[in-house]
N, C-alpha and C positions, 0 to 999 in steps of 0.2 A: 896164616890160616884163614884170614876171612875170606879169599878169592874164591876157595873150596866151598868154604861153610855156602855161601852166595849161591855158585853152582848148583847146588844140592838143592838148593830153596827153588831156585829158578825150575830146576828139572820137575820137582813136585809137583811146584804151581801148574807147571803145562801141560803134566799128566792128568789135574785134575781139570784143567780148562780141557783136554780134547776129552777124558768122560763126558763131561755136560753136553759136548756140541750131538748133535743126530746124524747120523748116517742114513747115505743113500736110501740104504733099504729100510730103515727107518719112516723115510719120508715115503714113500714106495706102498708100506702097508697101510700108514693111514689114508693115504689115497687111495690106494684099493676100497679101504673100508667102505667112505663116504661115496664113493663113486657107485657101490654095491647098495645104500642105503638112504640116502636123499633123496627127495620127490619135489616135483615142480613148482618152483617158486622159493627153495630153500638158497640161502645164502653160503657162499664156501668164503673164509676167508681165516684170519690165524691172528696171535698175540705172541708177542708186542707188535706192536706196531713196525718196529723195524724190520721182522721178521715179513713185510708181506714182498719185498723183493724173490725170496723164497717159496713162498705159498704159489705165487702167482710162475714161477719155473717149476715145481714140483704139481702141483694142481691146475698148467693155465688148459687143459681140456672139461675144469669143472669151473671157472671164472670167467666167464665173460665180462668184454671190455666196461658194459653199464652197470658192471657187479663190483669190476676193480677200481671205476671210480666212479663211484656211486654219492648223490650227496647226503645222503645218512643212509639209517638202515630202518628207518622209523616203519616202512612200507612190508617190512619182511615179516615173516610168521614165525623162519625158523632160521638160526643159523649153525653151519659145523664148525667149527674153531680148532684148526692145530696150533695147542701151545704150547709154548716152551716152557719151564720152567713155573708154572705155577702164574705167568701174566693174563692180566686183564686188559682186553680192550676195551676203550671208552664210547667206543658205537653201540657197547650191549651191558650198557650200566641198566639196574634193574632187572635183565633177562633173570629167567629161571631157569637154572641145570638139571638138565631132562636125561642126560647121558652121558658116563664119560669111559673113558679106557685110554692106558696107555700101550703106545706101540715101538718099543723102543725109549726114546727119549724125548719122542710126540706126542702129548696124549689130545686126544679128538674132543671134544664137549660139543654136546648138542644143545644149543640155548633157545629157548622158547620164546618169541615177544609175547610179555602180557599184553598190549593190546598192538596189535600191528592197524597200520592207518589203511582205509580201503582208497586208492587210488584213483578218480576217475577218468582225470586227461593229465598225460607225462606233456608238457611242453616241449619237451627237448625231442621225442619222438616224432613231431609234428612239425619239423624245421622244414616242408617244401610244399609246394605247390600240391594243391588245390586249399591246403590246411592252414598254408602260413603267407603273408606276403607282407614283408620288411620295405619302410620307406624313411628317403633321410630328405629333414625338412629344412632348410637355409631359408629364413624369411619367409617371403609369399612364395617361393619357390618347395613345388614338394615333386620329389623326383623319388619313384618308384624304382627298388633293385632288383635285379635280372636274375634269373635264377639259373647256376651250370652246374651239369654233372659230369661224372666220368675225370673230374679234376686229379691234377698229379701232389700226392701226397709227401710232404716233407716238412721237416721239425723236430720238433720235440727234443727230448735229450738233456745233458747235460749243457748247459748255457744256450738251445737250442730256439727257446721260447715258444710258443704256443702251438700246438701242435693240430692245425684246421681238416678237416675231412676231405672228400670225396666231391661232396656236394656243397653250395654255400652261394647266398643272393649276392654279389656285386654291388657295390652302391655307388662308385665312382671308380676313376681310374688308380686310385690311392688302391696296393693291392690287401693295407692294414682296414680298408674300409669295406669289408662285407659283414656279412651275419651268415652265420651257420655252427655246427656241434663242433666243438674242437675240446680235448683236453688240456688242462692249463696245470702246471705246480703252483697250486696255495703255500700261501708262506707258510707251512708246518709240513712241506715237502711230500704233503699229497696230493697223486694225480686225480681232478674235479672233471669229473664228463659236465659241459654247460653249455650255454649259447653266445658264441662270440661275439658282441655289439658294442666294438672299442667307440665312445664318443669323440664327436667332431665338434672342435672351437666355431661357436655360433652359431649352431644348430642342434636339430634333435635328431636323435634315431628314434623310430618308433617300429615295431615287429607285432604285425596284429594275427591273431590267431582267429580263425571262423568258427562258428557254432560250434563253441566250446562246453560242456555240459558243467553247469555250477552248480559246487556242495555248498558245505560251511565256511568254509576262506579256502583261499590261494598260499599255498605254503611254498617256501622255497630259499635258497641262497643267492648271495651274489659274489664276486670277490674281482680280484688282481691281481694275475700274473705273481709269481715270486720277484722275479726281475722285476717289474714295475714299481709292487711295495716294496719293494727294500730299497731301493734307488737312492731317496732320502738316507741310506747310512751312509755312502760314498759321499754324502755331499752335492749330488746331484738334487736342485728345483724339475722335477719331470711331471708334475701335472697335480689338481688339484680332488679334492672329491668329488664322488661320481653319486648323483641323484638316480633314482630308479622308481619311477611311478606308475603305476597300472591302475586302466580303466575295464571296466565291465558294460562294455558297451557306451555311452557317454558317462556313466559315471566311475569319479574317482576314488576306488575304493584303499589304495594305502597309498603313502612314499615310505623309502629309506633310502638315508645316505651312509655309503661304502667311504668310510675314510682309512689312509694307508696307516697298518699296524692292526687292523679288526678282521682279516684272515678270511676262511670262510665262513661268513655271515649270516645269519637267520635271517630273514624275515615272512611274517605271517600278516594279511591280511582276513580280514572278514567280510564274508557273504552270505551270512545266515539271508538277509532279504532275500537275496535272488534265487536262492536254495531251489534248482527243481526245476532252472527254466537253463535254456543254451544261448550263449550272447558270444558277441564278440570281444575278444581279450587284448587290449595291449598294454606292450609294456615297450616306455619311452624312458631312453636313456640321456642324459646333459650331465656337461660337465663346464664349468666357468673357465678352468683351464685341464685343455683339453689331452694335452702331450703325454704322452708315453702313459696312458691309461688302456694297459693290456687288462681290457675286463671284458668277463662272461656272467651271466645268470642262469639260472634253471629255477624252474618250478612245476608245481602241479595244483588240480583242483583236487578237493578231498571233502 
């Protein structure tokens, strides 16, 4: 009699797991909703986290690419959240619920940032010519990277690793050594829009940016590749920390050093001084060992 009693339990169970899940049209109406009801600048995206493979097939005509991988959400005013089940996303810890309804077994929340950051200069928007120009320096030797468009796109994926643009400076014949926007999987298996400047064994990368307009600091992440930091669990020695320093013109306003297992990483400097004037920005990348450091950054003035 137990094989029955089992069956019965199992059929339950599934009945109640396919209740929970949302159907098509489900996902259908809360899309319509937000797509009838957000205004410029709002954020679409969904909880849990797991769930945004979904969001992103059911919504990706309201998700653009710098929405889906965005390095936070500090910047936004407002966001719509299809959740499941009652989860929270950790990009809107804080927010205030301004709206909610359910649509099916979707329900929509409109979350409010108490204070959203005002943005002055997106670095990552500013990856070409006349705005950006990346150079990698070997000793006394400093050699200036080339800039091409119109490039053939390929990557990404599952085991696929870094997935580079369109566009992107060249800095030697090594085709791992450019700079340009590419998305990369952070170790917590989301995709980071950033700026690709894997470092070279003894030398620097530096990506200087032109009359940049400075707030109060330089806010921004950096990280590596999921392949790269986890490398070390296989057993594989693939390269060591990656420094990341920026100057405002000759001066040095922060470092931080990206060590593997710290994901993607905060850092914030300060420029209350220069607050109000436009300088030139860079940001120079080294690493003591330099292998298999699939790293990108992003940042902004604010």
């Amino acid at each position: 009699m137990l094989f029955p009693a089992v069956a019965v339990v199992e059929l339950v169970a599934q009945g109640v797991i396919q209740a929970r899940v949302p159907t098509d049209a489900h996902w259908r109406a809360a899309h319509d909703h937000i797509a009838r009801s957000r205004r410029d600048g709002d954020l679409v995206a969904s909880a849990p986290l797991w769930t945004d493979p979904l969001a992103r097939m059911h919504f990706r005509d309201l998700i653009a690419l710098r929405d889906a991988a965005r390095p936070d959400a500090t910047r936004y005013p407002r966001a719509w959240v299809a959740t499941l089940r009652g989860a929270e996303h950790p990009d809107f810890h804080g927010w205030r619920e301004q709206w909610a309804h359910s649509f099916g077994r979707v329900t929509v929340r409109l979350l409010v940032n108490p204070s959203p950051a005002r943005v002055l200069y997106d670095f990552t928007e500013h990856v070409r010519p006349p705005d950006a120009q990346p150079v990698r320096i070997d000793g006394d030797v400093r050699r200036e990277c080339t800039f091409q468009a119109g490039l053939f796109v390929a990557g990404g994926g599952l085991g696929g690793g870094m997935l580079p643009g369109p566009e992107r400076f060249a800095c030697s014949g090594e085709g791992w050594n450019h700079v340009g926007v590419t998305v990369v999987e952070d170790i917590g298996h989301r995709g980071r829009r950033c700026i690709w400047s894997h470092p070279v064994q003894g030398a620097t990368m530096v990506t200087t940016f032109h009359n940049v307009p400075i707030g109060t600091r330089i806010h921004g992440h950096h990280a590596l590749a999921y392949e790269a930091e986890r490398g070390d669990d296989l057993g594989n020695d693939l390269g060591g920390p990656v420094v990341l320093r920026v100057r405002v013109g000759d001066q040095v306003v922060g470092s931080d050093t990206h060590r593997d297992g710290e994901g993607w990483k905060l850092y914030e400097f300060d420029t209350t001084a220069l607050q109000g004037s436009a300088r030139d920005v860079s940001f120079e990348v080294t690493s003591e060992r330099a292998g298999m450091r699939h790293y990108c950054f992003e940042g902004d003035t604010r």
